[in-house]
C-alpha positions in Angstrom: -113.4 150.9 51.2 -112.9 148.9 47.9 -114.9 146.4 49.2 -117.7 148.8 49.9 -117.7 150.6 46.5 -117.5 147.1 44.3 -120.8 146.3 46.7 -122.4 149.7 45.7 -122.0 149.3 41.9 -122.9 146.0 41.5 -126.0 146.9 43.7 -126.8 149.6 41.5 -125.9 148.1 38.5 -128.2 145.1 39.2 -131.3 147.5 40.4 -131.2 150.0 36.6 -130.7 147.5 34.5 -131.3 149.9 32.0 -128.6 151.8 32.4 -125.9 149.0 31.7 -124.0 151.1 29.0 -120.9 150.6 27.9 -119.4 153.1 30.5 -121.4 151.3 33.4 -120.5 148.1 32.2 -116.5 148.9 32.0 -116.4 150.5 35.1 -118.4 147.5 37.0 -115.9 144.9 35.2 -112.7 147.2 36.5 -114.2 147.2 39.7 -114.9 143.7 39.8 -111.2 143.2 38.9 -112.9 141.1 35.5 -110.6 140.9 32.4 -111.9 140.0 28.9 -112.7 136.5 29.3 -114.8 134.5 31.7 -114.6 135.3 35.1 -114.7 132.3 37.5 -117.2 132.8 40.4 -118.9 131.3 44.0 -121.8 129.2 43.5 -124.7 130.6 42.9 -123.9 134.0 41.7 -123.3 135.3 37.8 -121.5 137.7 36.0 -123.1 139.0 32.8 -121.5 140.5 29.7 -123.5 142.2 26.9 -123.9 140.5 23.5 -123.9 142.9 21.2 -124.9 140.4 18.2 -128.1 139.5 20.3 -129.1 143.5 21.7 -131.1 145.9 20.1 -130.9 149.9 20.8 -130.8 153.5 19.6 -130.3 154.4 17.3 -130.9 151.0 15.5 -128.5 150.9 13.1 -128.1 146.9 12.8 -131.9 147.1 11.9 -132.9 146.3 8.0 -132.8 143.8 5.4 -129.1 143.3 4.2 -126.8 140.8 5.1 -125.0 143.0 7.3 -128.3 143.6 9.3 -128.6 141.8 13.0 -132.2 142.1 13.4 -134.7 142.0 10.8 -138.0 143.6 10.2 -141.4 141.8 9.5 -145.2 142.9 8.3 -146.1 146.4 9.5 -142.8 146.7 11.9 -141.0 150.4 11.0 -138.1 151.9 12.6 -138.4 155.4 14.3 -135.8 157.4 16.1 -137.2 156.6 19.6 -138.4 153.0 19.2 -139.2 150.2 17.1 -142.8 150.1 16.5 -144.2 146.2 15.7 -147.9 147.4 14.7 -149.8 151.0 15.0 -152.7 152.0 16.8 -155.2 150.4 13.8 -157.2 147.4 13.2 -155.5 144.1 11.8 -152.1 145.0 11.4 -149.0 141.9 12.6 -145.4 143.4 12.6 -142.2 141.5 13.7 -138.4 141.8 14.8 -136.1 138.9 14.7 -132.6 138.8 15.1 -130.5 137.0 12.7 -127.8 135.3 14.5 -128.9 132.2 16.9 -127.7 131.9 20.7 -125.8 129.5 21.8 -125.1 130.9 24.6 -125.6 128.4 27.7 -127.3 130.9 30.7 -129.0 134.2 29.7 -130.4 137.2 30.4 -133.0 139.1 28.2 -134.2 142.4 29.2 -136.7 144.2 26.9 -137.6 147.9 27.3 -141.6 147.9 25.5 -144.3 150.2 25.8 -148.0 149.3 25.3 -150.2 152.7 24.3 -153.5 153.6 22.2 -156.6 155.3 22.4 -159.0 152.6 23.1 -160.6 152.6 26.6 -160.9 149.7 29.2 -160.9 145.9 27.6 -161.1 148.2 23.9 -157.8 147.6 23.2 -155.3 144.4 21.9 -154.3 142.3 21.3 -150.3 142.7 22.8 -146.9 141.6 22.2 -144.6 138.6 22.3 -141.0 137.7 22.9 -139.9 134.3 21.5 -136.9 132.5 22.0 -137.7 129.8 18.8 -136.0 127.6 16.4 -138.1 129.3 13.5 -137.6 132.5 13.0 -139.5 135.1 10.2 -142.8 133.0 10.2 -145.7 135.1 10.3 -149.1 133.8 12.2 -152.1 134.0 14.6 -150.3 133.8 18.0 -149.1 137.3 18.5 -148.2 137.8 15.1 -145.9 134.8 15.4 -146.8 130.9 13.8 -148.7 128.6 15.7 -147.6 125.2 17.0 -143.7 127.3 17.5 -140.5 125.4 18.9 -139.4 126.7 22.0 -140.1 129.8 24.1 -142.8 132.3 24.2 -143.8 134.9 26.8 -146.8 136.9 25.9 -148.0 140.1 27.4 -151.7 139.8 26.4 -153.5 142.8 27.0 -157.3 142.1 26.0 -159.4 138.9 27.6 -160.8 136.7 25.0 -162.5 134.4 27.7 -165.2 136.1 28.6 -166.3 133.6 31.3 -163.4 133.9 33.3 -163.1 136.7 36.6 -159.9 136.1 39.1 -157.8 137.2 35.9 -156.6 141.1 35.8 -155.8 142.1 32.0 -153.3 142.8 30.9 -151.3 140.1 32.2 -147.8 138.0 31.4 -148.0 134.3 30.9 -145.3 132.1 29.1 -145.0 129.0 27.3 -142.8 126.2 25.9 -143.9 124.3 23.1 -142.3 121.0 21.3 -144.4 122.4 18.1 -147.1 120.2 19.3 -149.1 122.6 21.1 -152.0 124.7 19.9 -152.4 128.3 21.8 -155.8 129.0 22.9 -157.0 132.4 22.1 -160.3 130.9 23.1 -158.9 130.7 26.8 -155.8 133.2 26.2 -153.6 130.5 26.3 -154.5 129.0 30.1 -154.3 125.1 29.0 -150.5 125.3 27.9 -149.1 128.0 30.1 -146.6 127.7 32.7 -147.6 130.4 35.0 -148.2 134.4 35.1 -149.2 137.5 36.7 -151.3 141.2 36.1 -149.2 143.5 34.3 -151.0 146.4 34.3 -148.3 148.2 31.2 -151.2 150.2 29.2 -150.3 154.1 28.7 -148.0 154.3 31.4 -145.9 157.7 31.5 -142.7 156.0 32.5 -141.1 153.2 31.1 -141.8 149.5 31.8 -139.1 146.3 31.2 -139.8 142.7 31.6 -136.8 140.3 32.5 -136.3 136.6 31.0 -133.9 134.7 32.8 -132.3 131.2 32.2 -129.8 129.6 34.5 -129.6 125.9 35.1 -132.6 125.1 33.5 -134.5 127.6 35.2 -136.9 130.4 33.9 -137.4 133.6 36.0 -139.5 136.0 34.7 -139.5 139.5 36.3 -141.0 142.6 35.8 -140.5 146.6 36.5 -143.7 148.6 35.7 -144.2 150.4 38.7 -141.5 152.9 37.9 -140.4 152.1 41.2 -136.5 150.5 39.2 -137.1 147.5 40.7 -137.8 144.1 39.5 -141.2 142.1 40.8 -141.7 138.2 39.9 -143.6 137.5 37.8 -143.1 133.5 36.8 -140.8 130.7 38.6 -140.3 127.8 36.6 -137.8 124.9 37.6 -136.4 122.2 34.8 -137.1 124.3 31.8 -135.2 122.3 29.3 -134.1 124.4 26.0 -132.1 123.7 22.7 -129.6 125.7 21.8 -129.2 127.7 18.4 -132.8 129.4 18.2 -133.5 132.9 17.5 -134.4 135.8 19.6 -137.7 138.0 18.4 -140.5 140.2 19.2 -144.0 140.2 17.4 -147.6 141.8 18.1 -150.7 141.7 16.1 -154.1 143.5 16.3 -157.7 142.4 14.9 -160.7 144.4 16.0 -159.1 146.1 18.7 -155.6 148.1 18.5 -152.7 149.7 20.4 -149.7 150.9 19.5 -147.1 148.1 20.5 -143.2 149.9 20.7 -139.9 148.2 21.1 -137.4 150.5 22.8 -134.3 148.1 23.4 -133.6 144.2 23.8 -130.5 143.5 25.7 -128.9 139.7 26.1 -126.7 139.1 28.5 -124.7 135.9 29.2 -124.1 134.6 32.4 -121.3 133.1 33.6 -122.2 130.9 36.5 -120.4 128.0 38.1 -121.8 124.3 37.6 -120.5 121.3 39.7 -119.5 118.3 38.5 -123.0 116.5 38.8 -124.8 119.5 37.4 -122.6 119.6 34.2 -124.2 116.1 34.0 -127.5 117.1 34.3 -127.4 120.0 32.1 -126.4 118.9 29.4 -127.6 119.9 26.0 -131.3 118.9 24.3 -132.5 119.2 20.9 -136.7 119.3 21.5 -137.9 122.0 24.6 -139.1 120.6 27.7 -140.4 121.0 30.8 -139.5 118.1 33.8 -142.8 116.9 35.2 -144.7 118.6 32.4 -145.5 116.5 29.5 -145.8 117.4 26.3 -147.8 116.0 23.6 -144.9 114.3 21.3 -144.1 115.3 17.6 -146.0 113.4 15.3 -144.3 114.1 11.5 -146.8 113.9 8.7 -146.1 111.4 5.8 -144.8 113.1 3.3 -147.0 113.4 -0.1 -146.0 111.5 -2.8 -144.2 113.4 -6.2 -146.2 113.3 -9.8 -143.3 111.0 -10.8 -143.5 108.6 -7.7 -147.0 108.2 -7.8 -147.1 107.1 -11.7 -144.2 105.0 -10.6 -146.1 103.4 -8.3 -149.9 103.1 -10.1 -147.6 101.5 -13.0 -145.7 99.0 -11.4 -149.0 97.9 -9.2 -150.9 97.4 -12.4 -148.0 95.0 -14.1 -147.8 93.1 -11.0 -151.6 92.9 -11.6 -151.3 91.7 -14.7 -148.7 89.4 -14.3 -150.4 87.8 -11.5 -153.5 87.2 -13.4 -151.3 85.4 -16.6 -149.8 82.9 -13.8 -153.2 82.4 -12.4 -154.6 81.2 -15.7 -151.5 79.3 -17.2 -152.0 77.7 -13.7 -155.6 77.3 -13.7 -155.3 75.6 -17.6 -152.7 73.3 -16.3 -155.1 71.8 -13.5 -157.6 71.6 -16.1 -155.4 69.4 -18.5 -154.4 67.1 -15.6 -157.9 66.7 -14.4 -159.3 65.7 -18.1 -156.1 62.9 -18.2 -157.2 61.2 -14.7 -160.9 60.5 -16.5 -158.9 59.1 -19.5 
C-alpha cells in the first residue's frame, strides 16, 4: 500500500509540474521518506527540490529594483497581478527579466509557465521570447531583446519566419543554442546555422496554459514541451555533451519590430536535481569555464587589443621620437668619424 501511494504521487507529481507547491512538494518529500538535505538515490533517477532564490511566481513580490529584489526588470517589462509581461501588443518594444543571484547548482530543472497572445493574424505577429541561462545578465540587444554574441545558453521560441525561402519549417517553433560569445544569431535564417535542434510549437492564443521544460543532467539538455493542454510533456530537443559553466544568470527577454504580440511570463521554477554520479562520471563532469558542445565546434574567442589611453599613446609617440633622434646624432658622430679617418689614409 505505501509502496503504491509513494508510486502515485510521484507519478502525478512528475505529470503537473505546475502544481509543485509547497503543500505538494512536503507531502511528496514525507512520502518519499526525504529529510532536509540530499537524498541519496539509484542511478539514473533524481530528486528535485525548489530553489526559491532562482523561481519566480505570484504574486511577484521579489520583483523590482532594490537590493533586496531576486529578479530584476528591464526595457518595457511591467509587473501585473496575473503575469509578468516582457513587451505589449505594439511595435518595437524589448522588455526583460533577470534574476540576480547566479546558479551554481550542478543538475537542473527550469520550468517556465509563458503565454504568447496578440491581435495580428497568420505570420503578422513576432517576434517571441527567450530564456537564457548566460554569464551576462541586464544587457539589452537584437536577439530577442537579449545582446548578441551571449555566453552560454539560449532557447528561443520564435514565432514569425524571417527566411522567407524556407517551407518544411512550422512557425512558431523552439530551437536552442549555446554560444562561447563567438557566435552571431541569424535573424536572416532565424538562427538555423548555430542551433542545436527544435521543433513546431504552435503557443499563439491558446486558451489554456502552455510550459516549456529545460533540463540539465550530466551534461545533457532535454528540452520538453506541454502545449497541448493534454499535462503532459512532449520532446522537443535531445542534446548529449552539453558542457556549461557554472555561476550564470537565469532570464527571460522578448522584443518586437514591425510585427507584435503580447509576450507574458507567468512563473519560472528551478529545480535542483540530486542525481547519483559514479566514480568515472565525476571525472568526466567536471566543471568548465567557456560553454561547449562535444563534437560541435565552436568558433574560439578572439579578445580585441585593447585601445591605447591619451597618456600611453603620448608616452609612446614621445619616447619613439627621442629614440629617433638619438639614433640620427649616433649616425652622424659616426658618419664624421669615418670621414676623418678616410681624409688621414690619403695623408
Amino acid at each position: 500500500m505505501a509502496v503504491a501511494l509513494r508510486s502515485f504521487w510521484w507519478q502525478r507529481w512528475r505529470r503537473r509540474p505546475w502544481a509543485r507547491d509547497e503543500a505538494g512538494m512536503l507531502l511528496l518529500l514525507l512520502l518519499l521518506g526525504s529529510g532536509p538535505g540530499p537524498r541519496q538515490v539509484r542511478a539514473g533517477q533524481a530528486v528535485e527540490y525548489l530553489k526559491r532564490e532562482h523561481s519566480l511566481s505570484k504574486p511577484y513580490q521579489g520583483v523590482g529594483t532594490s537590493s533586496s529584489s531576486m529578479w530584476n526588470l528591464m526595457g518595457n517589462a511591467m509587473v501585473m497581478t496575473q503575469y509578468i509581461r516582457l513587451t505589449p501588443d505594439m511595435q518595437s518594444k524589448q522588455g526583460a527579466l533577470w534574476n540576480r543571484v547566479p546558479c551554481f547548482l550542478r543538475d537542473w530543472e527550469l520550468q517556465v509557465h509563458f503565454r504568447i497572445h496578440g491581435q495580428g493574424k497568420k505570420n503578422l505577429h513576432g517576434d517571441g521570447l527567450a530564456i537564457w541561462y548566460t554569464k551576462d545578465r541586464m544587457q539589452p540587444g537584437p536577439v530577442f531583446g537579449n545582446m548578441d554574441r551571449f555566453v552560454g545558453l539560449g532557447v528561443f521560441v520564435d514565432t514569425y519566419p524571417n527566411e522567407e525561402k524556407q517551407q518544411e519549417r512550422v512557425f512558431p517553433y523552439i530551437s536552442a543554442m549555446v554560444n562561447n560569445g563567438s557566435l552571431s544569431y541569424d535573424h536572416e535564417r532565424d538562427g538555423r546555422p548555430t542551433e542545436l535542434g527544435g521543433c513546431t510549437a504552435i503557443v499563439r492564443n491558446l486558451h489554456y496554459d502552455t510550459f516549456l521544460v529545460i533540463r540539465y543532467v550530466k551534461r545533457h539538455l532535454t528540452i520538453m514541451m506541454d502545449i497541448d493542454g493534454k499535462h503532459e510533456w512532449k520532446d522537443c530537443i535531445e542534446m548529449p555533451g552539453v558542457r556549461l559553466p557554472r555561476g550564470y544568470y537565469f532570464g527571460t527577454s522578448s522584443i518586437t519590430g514591425d510585427l507584435s504580440d503580447n509576450h507574458d511570463v507567468i512563473s519560472l521554477k528551478l529545480f535542483e536535481l540530486t542525481v547519483e554520479r559514479t566514480p568515472e562520471e565525476e571525472k568526466l563532469h567536471r566543471d568548465v569555464f567557456l560553454p561547449s558542445v562535444d563534437n560541435l565546434k565552436l568558433p574560439e574567442m578572439t579578445v580585441p587589443p585593447t585601445p591605447l589611453s591619451g597618456l600611453a599613446l603620448f608616452l609612446l609617440v614621445f619616447f619613439s621620437l627621442v629614440f629617433s633622434v638619438f639614433a640620427i646624432v649616433i649616425g652622424i658622430i659616426l658618419y664624421n668619424k669615418w670621414q676623418e679617418q678616410s681624409r688621414k689614409r690619403f695623408y
